[in-house]
C-alpha positions as CSV (number, residue, x, y, z in Angstrom):
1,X,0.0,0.0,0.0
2,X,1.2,3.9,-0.7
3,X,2.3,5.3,2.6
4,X,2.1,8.6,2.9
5,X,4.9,10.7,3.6
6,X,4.2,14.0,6.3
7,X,7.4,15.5,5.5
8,X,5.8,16.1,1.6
9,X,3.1,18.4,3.3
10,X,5.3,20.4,5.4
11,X,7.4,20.4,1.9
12,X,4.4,21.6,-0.2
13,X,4.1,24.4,2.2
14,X,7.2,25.8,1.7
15,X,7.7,25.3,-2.6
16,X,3.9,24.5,-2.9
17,X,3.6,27.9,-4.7
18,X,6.0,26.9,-7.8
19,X,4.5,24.0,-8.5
20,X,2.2,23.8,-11.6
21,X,-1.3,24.2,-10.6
22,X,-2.7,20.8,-10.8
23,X,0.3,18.8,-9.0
24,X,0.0,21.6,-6.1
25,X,-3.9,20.9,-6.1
26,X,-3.7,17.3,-6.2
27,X,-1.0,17.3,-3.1
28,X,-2.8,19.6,-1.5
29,X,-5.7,17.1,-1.5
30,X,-4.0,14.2,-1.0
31,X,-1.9,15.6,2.2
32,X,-4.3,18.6,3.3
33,X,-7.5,17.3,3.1
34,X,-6.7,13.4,3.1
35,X,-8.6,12.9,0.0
36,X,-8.0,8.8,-1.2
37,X,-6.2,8.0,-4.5
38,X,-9.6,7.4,-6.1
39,X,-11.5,10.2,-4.5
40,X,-8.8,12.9,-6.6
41,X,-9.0,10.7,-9.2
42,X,-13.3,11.3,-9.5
43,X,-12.5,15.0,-8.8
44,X,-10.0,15.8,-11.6
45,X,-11.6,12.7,-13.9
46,X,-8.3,10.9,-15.0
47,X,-7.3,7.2,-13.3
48,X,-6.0,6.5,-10.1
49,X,-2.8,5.5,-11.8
50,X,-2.6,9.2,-13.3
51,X,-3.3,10.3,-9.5
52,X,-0.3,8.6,-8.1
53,X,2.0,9.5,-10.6
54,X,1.2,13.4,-10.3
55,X,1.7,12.8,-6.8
56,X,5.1,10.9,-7.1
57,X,6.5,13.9,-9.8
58,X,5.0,16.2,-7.7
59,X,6.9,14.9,-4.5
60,X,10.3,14.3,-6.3
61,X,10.0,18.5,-7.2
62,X,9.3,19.4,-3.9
63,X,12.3,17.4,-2.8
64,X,14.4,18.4,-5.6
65,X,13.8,21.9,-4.1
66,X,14.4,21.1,-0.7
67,X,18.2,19.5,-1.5
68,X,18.8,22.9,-3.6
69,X,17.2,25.3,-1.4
70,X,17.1,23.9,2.2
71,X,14.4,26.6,3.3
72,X,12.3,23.8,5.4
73,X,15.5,22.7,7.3
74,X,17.1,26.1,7.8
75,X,13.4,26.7,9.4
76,X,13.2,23.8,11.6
77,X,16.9,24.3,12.8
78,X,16.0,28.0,13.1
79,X,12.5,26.7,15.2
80,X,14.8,24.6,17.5
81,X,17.3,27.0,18.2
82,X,14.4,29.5,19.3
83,X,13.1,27.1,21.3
84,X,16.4,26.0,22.9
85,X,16.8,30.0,23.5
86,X,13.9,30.4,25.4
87,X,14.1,27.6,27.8
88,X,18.1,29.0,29.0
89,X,16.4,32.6,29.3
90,X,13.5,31.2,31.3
91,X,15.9,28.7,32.9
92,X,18.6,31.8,33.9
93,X,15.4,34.2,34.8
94,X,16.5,36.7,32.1
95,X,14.8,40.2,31.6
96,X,10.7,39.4,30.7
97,X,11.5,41.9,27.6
98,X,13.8,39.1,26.4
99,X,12.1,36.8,27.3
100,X,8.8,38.3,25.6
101,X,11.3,38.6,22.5
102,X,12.1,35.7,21.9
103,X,8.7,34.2,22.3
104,X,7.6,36.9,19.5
105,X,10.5,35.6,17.3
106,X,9.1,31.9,17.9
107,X,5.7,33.1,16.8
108,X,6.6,34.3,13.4
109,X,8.9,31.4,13.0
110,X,5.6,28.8,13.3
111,X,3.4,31.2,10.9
């Protein structure tokens, strides 16, 4: 059976955008909304077959991306080192200011 891989969704949010049209719709739901193989393949009207290899294509773009561009790693490292930040400035009582920074700086990392 196709497993589905997570990391494609957090992938299509990041190059989602310069994908053609109809691979970024049919990710979007396959991974977003959870619609079956069948399900996209009724909506768009071409055969399951056709579904899955849009999706496979698809994924290999968004990954092809990923190893030239690195934005989704560069933003979880980013998100980790935030979150490590925070802790050793709650952990050492710093300033609230820096504190509230910090917790602003996580906010627009997660948006």
């Amino acid at each position: 059976m196709y497993e589905k891989n997570l990391n494609i969704g957090y992938l299509l949010d990041f190059y989602g955008d310069v994908l053609p049209e109809r691979k970024r719709n049919v990710l979007d739901m396959y991974y977003n909304e959870d619609f079956s193989l069948a399900e996209i393949s009724e909506e768009i009207g071409i055969s399951r077959q056709g579904v899955r290899d849009i999706i496979k294509k698809a994924e290999e773009e968004l990954c092809f991306f990923e190893s030239k561009l690195g934005l989704s790693k560069k933003m979880t490292d980013l998100a980790q080192k935030t979150d490590s930040l925070l802790a050793v400035a709650i952990e050492t009582q710093a300033s609230a200011v820096v504190c509230e920074g910090i917790a602003e700086l996580k906010k627009r990392i997660e948006q």
